[in-house]
Backbone bond lengths (Angstrom), bond angles and torsions (degrees), N, CA, C in turn:
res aa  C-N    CA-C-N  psi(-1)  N-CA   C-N-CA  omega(-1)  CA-C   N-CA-C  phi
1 X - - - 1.432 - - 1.531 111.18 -
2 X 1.132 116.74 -10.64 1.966 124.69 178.26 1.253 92.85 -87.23
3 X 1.680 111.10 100.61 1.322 112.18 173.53 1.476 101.64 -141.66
4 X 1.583 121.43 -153.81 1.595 116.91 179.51 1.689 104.87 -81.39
5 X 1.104 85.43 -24.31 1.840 87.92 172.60 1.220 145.48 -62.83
6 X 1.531 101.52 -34.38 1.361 133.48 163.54 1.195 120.63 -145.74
7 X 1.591 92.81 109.01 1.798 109.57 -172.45 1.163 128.59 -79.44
8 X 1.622 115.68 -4.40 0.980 106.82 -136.27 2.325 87.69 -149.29
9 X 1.042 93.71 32.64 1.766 123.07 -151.04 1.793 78.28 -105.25
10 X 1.083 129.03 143.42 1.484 148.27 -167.89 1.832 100.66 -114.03
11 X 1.271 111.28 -70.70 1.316 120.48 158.51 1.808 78.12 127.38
12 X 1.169 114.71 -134.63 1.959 129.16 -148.01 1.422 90.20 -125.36
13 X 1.012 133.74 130.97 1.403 167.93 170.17 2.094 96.28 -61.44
14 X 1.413 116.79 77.04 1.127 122.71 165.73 1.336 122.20 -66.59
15 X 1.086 127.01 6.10 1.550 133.93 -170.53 1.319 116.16 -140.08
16 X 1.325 126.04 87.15 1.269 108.23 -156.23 1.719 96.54 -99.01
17 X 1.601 102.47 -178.91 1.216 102.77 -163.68 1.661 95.71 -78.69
18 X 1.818 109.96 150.92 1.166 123.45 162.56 1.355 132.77 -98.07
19 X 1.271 113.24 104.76 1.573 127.76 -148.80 1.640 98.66 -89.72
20 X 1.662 119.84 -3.81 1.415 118.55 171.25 1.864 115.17 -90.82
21 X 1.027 88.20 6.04 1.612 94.77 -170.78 1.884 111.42 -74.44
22 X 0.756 131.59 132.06 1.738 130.67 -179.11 1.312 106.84 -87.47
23 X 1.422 132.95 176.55 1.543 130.17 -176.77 1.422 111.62 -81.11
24 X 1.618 117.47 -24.03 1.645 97.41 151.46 1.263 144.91 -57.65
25 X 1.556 97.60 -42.39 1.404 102.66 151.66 1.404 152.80 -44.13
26 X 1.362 86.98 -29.95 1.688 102.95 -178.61 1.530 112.07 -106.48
27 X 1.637 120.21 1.30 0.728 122.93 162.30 1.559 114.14 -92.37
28 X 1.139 113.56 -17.38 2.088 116.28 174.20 1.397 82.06 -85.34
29 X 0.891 140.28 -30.92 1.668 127.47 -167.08 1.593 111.66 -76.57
30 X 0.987 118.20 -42.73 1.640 134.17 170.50 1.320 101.81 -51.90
31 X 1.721 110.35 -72.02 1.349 102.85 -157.72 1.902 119.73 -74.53
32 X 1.377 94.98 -7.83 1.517 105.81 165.75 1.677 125.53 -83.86
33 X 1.302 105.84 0.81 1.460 127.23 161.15 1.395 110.36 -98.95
34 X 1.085 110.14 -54.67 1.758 99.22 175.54 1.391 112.89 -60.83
35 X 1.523 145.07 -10.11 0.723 141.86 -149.27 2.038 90.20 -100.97
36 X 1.328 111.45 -38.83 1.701 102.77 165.99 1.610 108.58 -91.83
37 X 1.617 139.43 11.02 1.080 134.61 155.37 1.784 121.59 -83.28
38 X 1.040 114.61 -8.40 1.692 127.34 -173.03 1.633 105.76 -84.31
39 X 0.963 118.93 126.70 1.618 133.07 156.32 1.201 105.84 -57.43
40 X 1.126 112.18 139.29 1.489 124.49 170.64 1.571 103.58 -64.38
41 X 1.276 127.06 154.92 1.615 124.31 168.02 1.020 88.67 -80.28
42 X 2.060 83.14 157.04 1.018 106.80 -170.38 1.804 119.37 -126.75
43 X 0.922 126.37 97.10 1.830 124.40 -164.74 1.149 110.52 -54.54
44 X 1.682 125.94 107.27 1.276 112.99 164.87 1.108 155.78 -43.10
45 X 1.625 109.45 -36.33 1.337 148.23 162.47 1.526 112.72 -74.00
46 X 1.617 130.06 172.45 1.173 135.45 162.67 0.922 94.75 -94.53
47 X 1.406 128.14 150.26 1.634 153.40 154.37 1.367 104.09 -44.31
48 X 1.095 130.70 -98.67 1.685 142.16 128.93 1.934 105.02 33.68
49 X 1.744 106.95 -63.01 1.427 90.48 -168.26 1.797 104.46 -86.07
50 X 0.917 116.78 -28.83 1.645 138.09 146.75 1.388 107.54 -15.42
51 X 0.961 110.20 -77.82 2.187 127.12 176.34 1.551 93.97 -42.57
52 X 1.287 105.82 -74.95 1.861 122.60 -165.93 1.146 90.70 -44.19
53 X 1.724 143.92 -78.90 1.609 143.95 179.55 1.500 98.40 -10.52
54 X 1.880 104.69 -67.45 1.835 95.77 -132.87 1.818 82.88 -84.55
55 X 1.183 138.29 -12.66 1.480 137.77 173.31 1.587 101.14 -49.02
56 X 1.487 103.57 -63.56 1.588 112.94 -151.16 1.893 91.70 -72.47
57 X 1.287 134.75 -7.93 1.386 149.68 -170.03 1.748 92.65 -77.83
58 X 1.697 105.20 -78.36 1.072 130.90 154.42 1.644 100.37 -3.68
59 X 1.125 107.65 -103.02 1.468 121.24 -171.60 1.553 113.87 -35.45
60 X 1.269 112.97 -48.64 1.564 110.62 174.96 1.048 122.17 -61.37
61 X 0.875 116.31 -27.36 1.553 139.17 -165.90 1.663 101.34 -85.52
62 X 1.132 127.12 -18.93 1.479 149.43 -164.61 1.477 112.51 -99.41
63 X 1.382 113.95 -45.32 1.451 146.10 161.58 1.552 101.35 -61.01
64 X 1.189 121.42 -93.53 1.451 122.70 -177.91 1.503 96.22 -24.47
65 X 1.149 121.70 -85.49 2.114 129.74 -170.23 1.687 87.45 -35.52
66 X 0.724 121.62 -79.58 1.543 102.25 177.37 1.513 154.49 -29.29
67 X 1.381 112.14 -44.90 1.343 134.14 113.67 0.930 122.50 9.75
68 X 1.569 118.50 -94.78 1.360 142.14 150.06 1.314 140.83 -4.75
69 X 1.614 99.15 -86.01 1.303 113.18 146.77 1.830 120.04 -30.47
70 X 1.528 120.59 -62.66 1.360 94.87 167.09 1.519 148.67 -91.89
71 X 0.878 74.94 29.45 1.827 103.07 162.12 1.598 116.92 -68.54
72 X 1.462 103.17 -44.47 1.412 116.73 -171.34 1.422 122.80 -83.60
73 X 2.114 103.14 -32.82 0.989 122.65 -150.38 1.825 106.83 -90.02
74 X 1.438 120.56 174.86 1.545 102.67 -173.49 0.977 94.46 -101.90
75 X 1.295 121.67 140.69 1.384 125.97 142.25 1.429 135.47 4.74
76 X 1.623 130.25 129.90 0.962 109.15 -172.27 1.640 105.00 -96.67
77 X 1.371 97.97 -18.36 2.046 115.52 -169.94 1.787 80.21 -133.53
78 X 1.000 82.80 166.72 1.983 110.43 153.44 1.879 101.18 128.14
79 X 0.890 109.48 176.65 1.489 121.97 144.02 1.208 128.69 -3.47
80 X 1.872 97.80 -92.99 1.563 123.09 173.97 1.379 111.78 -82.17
81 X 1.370 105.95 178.56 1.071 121.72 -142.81 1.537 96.67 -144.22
82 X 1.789 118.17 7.32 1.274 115.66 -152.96 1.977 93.01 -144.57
83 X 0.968 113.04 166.82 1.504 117.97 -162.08 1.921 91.04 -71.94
84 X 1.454 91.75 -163.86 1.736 96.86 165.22 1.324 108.96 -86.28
85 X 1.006 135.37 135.80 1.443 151.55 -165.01 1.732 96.26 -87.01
86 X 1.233 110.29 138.85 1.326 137.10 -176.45 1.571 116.09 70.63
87 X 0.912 119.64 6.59 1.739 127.81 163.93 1.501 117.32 -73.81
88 X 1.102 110.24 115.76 1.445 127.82 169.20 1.356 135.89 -43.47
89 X 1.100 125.08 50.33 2.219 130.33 -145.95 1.626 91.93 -41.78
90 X 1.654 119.82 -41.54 0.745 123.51 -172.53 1.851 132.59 -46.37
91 X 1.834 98.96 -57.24 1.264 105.31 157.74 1.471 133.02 -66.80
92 X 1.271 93.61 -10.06 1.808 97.47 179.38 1.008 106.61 -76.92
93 X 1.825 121.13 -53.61 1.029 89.98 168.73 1.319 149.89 -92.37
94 X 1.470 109.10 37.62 1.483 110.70 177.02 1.561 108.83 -91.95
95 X 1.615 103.37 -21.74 1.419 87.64 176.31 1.337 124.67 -101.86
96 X 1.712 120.76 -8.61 0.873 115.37 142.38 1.895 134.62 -50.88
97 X 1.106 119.38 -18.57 1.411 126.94 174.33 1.634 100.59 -75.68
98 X 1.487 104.60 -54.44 1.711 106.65 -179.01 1.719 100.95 -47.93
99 X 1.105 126.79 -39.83 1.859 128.52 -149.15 1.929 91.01 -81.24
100 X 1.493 103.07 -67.25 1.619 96.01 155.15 1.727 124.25 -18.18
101 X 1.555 116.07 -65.65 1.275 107.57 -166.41 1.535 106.36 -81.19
102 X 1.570 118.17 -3.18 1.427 105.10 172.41 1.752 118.81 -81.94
103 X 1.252 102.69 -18.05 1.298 144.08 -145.81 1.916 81.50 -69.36
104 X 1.584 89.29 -93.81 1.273 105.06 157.14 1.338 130.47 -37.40
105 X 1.170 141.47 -16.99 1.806 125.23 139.30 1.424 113.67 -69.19
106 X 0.775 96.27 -65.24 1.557 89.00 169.78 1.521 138.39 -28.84
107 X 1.307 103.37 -16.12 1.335 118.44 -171.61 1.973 102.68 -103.35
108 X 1.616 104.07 -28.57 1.245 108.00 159.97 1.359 124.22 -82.71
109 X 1.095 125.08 12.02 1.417 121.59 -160.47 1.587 100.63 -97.83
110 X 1.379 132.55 -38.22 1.691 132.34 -174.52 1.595 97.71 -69.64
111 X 1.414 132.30 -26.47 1.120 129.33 158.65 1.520 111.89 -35.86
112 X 0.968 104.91 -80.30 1.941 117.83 -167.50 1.406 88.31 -78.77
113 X 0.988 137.68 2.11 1.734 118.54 151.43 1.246 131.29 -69.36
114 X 1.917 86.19 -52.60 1.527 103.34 166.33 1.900 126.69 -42.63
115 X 1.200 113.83 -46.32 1.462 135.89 165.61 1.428 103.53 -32.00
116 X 1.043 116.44 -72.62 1.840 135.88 -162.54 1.317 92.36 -81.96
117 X 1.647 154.55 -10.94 1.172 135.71 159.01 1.297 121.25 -77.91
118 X 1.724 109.48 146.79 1.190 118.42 -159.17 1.845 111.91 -109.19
């Protein structure tokens, strides 16, 4: 009966229901139907503008450690001959080590992006 005539015609139910089946059964049976009823996910965002974010993150983050770093470091011209006086080498570099380890996730992160893009 699915012809040009009727488009919209199902035809005869070749599969009829199986009334020997138990609720495990019909529970692998369900979820193996939902499994061609599911939409693929869907990424809200572009992948692409995602990358550009954690790059331009990256980079600041690159800048700041830099920063940093000459805070500690001597002079290449000036006067002295001695860093900036009352700066902590110590805390610098702790947060320079922290900016490193953010640094480095970040660098894993388009990985596991890549995964979840469609």
């Amino acid at each position: 009966m699915s012809n040009g005539e009727f488009p919209y015609s199902v035809g005869k139910d070749d599969k009829p229901i199986n009334f020997q089946m138990n609720t495990s059964d019909q529970m692998a049976q369900y979820k193996n139907d939902e499994k061609n009823q599911k939409a693929s996910p869907i990424v809200p965002f572009d992948i692409e503008v995602m990358n550009s974010k954690l790059g331009d993150m990256f980079v600041t983050l690159a800048e700041l450690r830099n920063m940093l770093m000459r805070l500690t470091a001597q002079p290449i011209e000036g006067p002295t001959a001695v860093p900036y006086k009352g700066v902590n080498k110590g805390a610098v570099e702790n947060i320079t080590n922290k900016i490193d380890e953010i640094n480095e996730i970040i660098l894993d992160i388009p990985e596991d992006l890549a995964k979840i893009a469609i």
